[in-house]
C-alpha positions in Angstrom: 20.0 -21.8 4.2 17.2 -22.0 6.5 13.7 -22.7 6.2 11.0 -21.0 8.0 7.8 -22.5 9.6 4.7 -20.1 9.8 2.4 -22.8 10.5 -0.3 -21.6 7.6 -0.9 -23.4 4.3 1.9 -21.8 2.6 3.8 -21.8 5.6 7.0 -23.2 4.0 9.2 -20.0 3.4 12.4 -20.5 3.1 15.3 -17.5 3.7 18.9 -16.9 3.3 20.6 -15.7 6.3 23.8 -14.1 6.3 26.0 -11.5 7.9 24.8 -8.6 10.3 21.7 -10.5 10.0 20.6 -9.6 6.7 17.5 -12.2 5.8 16.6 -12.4 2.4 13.0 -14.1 2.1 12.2 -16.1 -1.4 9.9 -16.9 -3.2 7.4 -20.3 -3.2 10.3 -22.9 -4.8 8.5 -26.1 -5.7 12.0 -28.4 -5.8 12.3 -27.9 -2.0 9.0 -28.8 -0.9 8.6 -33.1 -0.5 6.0 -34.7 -2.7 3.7 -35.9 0.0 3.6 -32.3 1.3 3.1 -30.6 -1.7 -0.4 -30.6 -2.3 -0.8 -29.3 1.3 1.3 -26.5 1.1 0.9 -24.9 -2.1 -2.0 -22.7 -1.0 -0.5 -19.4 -0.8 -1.0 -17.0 2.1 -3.7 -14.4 2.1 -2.6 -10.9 2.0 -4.0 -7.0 1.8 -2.8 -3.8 0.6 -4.2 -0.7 1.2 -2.8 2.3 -1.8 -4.1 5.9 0.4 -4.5 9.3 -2.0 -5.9 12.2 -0.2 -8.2 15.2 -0.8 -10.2 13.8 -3.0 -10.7 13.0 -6.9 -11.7 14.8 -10.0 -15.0 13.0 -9.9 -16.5 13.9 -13.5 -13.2 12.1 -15.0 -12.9 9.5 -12.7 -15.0 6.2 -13.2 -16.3 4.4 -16.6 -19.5 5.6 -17.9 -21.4 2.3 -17.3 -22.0 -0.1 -15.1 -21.3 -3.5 -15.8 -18.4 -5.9 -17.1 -15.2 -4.5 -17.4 -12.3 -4.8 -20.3 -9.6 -2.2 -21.0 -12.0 0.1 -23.2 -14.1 0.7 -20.1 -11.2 2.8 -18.6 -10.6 4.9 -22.0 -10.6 8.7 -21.1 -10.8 8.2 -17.4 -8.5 8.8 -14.5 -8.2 4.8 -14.5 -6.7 4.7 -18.0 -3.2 3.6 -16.7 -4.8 0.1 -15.1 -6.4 -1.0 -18.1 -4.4 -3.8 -18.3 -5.9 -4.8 -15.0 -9.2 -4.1 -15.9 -10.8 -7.8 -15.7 -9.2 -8.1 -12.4 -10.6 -5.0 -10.9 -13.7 -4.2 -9.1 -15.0 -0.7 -8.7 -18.1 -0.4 -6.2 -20.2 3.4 -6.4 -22.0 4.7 -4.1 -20.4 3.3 0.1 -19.8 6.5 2.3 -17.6 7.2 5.1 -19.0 5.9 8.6 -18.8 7.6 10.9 -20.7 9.9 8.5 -19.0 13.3 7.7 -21.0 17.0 7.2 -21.5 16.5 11.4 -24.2 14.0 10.7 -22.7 11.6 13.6 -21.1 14.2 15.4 -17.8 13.7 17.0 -14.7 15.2 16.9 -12.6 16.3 13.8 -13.9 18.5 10.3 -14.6 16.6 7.5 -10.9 16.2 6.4 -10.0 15.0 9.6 -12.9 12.1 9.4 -11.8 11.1 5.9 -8.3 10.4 7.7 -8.8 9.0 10.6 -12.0 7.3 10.0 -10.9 5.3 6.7 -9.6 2.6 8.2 -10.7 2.4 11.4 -14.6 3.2 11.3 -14.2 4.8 14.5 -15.0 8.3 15.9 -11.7 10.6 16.6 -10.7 12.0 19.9 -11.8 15.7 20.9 -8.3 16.2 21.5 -5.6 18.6 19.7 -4.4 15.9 17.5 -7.6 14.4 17.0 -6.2 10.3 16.3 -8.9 7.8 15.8 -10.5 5.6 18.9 -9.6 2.5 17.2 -7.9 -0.3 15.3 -7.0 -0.1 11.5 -7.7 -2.8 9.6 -4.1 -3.2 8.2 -3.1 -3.9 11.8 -6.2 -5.9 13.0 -5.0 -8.2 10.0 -1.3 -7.9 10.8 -2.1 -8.8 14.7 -4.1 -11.9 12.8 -1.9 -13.0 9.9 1.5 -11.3 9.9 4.2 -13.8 10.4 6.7 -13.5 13.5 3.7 -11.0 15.0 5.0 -8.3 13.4 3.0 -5.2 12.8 1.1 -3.7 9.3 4.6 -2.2 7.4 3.0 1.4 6.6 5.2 3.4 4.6 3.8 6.8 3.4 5.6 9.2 0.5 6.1 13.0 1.4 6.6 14.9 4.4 5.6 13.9 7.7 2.7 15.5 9.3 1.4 15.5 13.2 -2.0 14.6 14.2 -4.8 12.8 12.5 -4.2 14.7 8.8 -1.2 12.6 8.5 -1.9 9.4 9.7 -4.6 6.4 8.3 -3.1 3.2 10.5 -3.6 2.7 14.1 -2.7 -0.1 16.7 -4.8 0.9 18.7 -7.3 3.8 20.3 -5.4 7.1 19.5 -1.9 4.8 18.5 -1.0 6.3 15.1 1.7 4.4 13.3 3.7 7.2 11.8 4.1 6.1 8.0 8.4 5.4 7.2 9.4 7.7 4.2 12.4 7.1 3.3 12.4 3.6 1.3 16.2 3.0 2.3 15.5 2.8 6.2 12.3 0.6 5.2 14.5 -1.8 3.1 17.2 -1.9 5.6 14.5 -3.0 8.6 13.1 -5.8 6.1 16.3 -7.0 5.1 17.4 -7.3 8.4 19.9 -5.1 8.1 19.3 -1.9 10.6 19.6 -3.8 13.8 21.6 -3.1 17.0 23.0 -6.7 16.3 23.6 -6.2 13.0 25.6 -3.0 13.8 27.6 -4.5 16.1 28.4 -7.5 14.8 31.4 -6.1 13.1 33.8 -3.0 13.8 33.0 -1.9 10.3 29.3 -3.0 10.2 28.5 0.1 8.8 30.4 -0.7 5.8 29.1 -3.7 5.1 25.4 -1.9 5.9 26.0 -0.4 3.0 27.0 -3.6 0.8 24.7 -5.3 -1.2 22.4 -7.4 0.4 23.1 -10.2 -1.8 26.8 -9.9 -1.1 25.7 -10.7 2.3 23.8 -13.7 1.7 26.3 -15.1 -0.9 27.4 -18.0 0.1 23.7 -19.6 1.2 22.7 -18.3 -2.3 25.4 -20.1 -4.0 24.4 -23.2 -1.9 21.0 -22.8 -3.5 21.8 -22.4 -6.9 23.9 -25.8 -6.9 20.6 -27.3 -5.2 18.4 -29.7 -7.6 15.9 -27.3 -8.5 13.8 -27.1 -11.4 14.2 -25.1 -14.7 11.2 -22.9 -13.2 12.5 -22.4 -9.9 16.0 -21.5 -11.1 14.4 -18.7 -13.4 12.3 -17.7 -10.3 15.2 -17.3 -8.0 17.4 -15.2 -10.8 14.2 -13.1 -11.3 13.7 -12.4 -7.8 17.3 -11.9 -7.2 17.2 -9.8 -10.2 14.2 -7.9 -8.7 16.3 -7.1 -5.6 19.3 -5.7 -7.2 17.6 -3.7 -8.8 15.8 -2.2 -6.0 18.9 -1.7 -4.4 20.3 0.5 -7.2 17.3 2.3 -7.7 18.0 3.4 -3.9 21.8 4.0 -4.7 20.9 6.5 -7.1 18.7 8.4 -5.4 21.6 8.8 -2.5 24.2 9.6 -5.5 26.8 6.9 -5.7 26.7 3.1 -5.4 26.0 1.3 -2.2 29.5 0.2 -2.0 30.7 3.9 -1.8 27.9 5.6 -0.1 28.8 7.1 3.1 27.2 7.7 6.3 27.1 11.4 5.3 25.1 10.4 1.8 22.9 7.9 3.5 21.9 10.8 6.7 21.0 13.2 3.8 19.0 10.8 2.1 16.8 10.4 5.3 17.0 14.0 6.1 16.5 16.1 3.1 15.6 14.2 0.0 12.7 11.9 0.8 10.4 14.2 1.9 10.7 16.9 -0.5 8.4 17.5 -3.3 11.3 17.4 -6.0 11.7 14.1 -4.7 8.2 12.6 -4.8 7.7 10.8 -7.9 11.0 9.2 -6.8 10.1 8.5 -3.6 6.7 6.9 -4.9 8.2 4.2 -7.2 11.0 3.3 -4.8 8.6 3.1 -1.4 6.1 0.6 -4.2 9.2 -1.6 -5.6 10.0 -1.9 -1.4 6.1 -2.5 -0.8 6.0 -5.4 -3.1 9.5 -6.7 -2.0 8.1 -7.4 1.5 4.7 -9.1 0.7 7.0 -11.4 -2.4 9.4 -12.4 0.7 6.7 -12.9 3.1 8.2 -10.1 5.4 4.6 -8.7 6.1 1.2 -9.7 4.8 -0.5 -6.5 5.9 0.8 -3.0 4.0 -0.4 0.8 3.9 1.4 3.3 1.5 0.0 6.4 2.1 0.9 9.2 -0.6 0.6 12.4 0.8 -1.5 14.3 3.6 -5.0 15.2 4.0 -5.6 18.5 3.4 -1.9 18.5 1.8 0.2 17.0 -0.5 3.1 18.0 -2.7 2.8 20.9 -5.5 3.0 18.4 -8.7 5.9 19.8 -10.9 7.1 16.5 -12.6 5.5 14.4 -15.7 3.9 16.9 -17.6 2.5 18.9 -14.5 3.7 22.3 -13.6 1.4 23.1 -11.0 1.4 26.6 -9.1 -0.3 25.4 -5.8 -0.1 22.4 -3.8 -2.8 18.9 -4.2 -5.4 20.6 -1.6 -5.7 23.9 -2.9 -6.1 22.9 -6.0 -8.6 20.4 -4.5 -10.8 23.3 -4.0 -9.9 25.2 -7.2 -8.1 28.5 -5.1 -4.9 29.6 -4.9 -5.2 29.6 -0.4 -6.0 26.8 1.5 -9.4 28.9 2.5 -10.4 30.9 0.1 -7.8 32.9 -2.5 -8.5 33.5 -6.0 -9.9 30.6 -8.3 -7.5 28.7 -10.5 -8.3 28.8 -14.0 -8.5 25.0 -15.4 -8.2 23.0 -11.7 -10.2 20.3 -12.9 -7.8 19.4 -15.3 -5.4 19.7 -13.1 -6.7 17.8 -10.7 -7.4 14.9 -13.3 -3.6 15.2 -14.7 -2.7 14.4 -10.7 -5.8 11.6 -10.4 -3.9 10.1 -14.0 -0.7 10.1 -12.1 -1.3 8.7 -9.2 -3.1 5.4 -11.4 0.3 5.4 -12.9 1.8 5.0 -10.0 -0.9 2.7 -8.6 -0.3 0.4 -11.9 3.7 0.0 -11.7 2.3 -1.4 -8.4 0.1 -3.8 -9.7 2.5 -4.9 -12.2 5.2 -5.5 -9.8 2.8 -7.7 -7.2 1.9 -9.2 -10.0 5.0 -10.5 -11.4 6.0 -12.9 -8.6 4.4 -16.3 -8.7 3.2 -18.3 -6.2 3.5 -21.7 -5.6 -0.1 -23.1 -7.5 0.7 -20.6 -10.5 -0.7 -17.6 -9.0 0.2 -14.7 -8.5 0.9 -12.3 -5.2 -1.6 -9.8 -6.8 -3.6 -12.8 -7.2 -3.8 -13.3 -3.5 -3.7 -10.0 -2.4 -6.7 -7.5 -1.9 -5.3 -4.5 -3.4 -7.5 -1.4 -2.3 -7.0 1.8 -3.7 -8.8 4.3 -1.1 -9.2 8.2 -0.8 -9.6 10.6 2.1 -12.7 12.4 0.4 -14.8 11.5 -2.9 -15.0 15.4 -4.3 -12.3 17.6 -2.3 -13.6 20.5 -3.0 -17.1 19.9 -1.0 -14.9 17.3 1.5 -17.9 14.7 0.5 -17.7 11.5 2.3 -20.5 9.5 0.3 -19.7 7.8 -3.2 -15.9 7.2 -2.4 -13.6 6.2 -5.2 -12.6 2.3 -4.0 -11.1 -0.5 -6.2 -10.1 -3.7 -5.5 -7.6 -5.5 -7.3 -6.6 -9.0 -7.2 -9.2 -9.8 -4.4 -7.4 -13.1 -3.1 -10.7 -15.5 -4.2 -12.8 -13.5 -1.8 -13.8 -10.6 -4.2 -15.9 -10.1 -7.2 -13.7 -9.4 -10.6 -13.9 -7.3 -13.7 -17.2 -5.9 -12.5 -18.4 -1.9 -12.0 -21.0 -2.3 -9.5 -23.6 0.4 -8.1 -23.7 -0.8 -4.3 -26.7 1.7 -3.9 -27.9 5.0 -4.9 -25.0 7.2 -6.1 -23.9 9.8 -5.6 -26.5 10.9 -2.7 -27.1 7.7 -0.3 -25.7 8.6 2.9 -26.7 5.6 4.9 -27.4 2.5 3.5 -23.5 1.6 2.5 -21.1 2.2 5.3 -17.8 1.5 4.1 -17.0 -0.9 7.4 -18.9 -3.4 5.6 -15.8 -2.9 3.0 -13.0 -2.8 6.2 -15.1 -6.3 7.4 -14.8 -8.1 3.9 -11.0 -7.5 3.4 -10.4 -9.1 6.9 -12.6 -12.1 5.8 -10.8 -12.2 2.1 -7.4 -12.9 4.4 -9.3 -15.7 6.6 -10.0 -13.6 9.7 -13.5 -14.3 10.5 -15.6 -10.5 11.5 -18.9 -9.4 10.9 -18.5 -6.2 11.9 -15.0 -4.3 11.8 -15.4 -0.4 13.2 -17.0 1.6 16.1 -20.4 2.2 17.4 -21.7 3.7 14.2 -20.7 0.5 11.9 -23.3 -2.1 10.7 -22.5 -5.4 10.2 -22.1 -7.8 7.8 -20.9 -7.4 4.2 -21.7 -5.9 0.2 -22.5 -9.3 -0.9 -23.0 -8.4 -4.5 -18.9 -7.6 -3.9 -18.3 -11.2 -3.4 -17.0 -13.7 -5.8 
């Protein structure tokens, strides 16, 4: 059992390393930390999330119908219904827009589903070129280059099929250097666990048997060592819980491949990567295992900076699952027609539309819930210290609108106001008095980057200061 320096407040992270390199990261465990450091290192690190819908929201159905404090009634009959239980830890802000502004009002390259890609993140123009990538940074990797431990970058996972050019992209290291969002959760887990390696692979003849082995079986022995350590009735129940947590992440993967890990073979694993994960049929799926992977990596420390993005802009899958039998895919239906431009109109879109905005809450609550049921070492927890931002390409798809954009922050790390619906400015109409870099400039502050302005030559600086705590 080895223990891990970051050289950050909460910098003592401790791993179990075992064969083929597999590296299991836990939790804050008070019993291993000495008394005189205690009190220094208990402070947890800082982290952000960024959940990424595209073509817009079913904006009639979407917010509470008043500004002010929030409890779980404020969310009744709204797209947000399934985050009640979150709702004194939320923040919803009305009325920021999209800089660089959409409807050409900046100019530069891209049509206005193109800008609500590539410029959500980034604040930057895109390039006149075919694929049209943003000229800049994201903020999931400005954080990661600032915060991530071992310098690794943003993990960006994404659910659905993979698309070229801007439409399918939202993180960037760099002028027009797209990071290409993983979807399939078992190649994301493997990298994290330490387990796809070239030196894992060839540490054994049959390493791609034991690849396939639980990762606990892998670590065994260092975990045995730490269960006979003199830890505390809190920390045992900690380690069994996040032991549990990773089990049963594992078998969720196993089933979607078919068989156990144990008996999975090369064959099951390759069509798990090459036919399952990016099919609609396989979305929901796909969603829940890519979150329960998501929250894995920030419990364990693996990464401190994380995009899912679910779907593509101007895309997505054609919802037949949970209720939903849908005829046409997430953008058509964005604009009420049965083509992509133009067709025939769709009778009852907009509910449609809402039964796919209720969804995807769903999906962005299992979320919260798991974040939130890892505790940190001061009796937090990693929602606690993590900004959670939900984000969308557009607000209404159907007129590609960049202004009054559907953002909430949960969790908010310290930095961020809680339990509040806030009107930043005029809503739904202001188009230049709340550029959402100010947003992109607080959530690298929250995480103890210093910026005052984050974006491109068409950001403002400083921040929404009636967003802060």
């Amino acid at each position: 059992m080895q223990r891990h320096r970051q050289g950050a407040p909460f910098g003592r992270r401790w791993f179990l390393r075992g064969a083929l390199g597999a590296t299991v990261g836990l939790p804050f465990l008070e019993s291993l930390v000495p008394g005189r450091a205690l009190a220094q290192d208990v402070t947890p690190p800082k982290r952000f999330l960024c959940f990424f819908n595209c073509n817009g929201v079913n904006m009639n159905r979407f917010f509470p119908s008043a500004f002010g404090g929030l409890t779980p009634e404020s969310f009744s009959g709204t797209a947000l219904e399934p985050i009640a239980d979150f709702a004194s830890r939320c923040l919803i802000p009305r009325g920021i827009h999209t800089v660089p502004r959409g409807y050409d009002l900046d100019g530069g390259a891209g049509d206005d589903h193109a800008k609500g890609m590539g410029h959500k993140l980034t604040a930057q123009f895109l390039a006149d070129t075919p694929d049209e990538y943003a000229l800049g940074i994201s903020v999931d990797q400005a954080i990661a280059n600032a915060i991530n431990p071992e310098g690794r970058q943003a993990l960006t996972l994404r659910v659905g099929r993979k698309k070229d050019g801007v439409l399918g992209h939202i993180s960037y290291t760099g002028p027009e250097q797209p990071v290409t969002g993983e979807n399939n959760p078992w190649l994301a887990y493997q990298d994290f666990m330490g387990l796809g390696s070239e030196a894992a692979e060839s540490a054994i003849p049959d390493a791609e048997a034991l690849r396939r082995r639980s990762v606990l079986d892998l670590v065994n022995r260092e975990f045995d060592d730490l269960r006979s350590a003199d830890l505390s009735r809190a920390d045992q129940q900690k380690i069994e819980a996040h032991f549990d947590s990773i089990r049963d992440v594992e078998l969720s993967l196993a089933a979607s491949i078919g068989c156990n890990l144990g008996s999975a073979t090369e064959a099951d694993l390759v069509a798990l990567e090459t036919a399952n994960v990016d099919s609609d049929s396989e979305f929901a799926r796909m969603t829940r295992l890519q979150i329960d992977v998501i929250a894995l990596s920030l419990a364990c420390d693996y990464t401190r900076s994380a995009t899912l993005q679910i779907g593509n802009g101007a895309g997505g899958p054609i919802f037949t699952w949970d209720g939903m039998q849908h005829a046409y895919n997430h953008h058509k239906l964005s604009h009420g027609t049965t083509l992509d431009d133009g067709g025939a109109a769709v009778a009852g879109y907009e509910q449609m539309l809402f039964d796919i905005d209720v969804w995807h809450m769903k999906q962005f609550n299992y979320l919260l819930t798991r974040l939130d049921a890892y505790q940190e070492g001061d009796g937090s927890t990693v929602l606690d210290n993590t900004v959670v931002a939900y984000a969308n390409e557009l607000s209404d798809g159907k007129s590609h609108d960049f202004k009054d954009l559907p953002w909430l922050i949960v969790g908010g790390a310290g930095y961020f106001e809680q339990g509040e619906y806030v009107r930043v400015t005029d809503y739904p109409t202001a188009a230049s008095e709340a550029p959402h870099n100010k947003l992109l400039t607080m959530f690298m502050n929250a995480v103890g980057v210093p910026t005052t302005n984050f974006g491109g030559e068409r950001s403002l600086p400083g921040e929404f200061d009636l967003l802060k705590a």
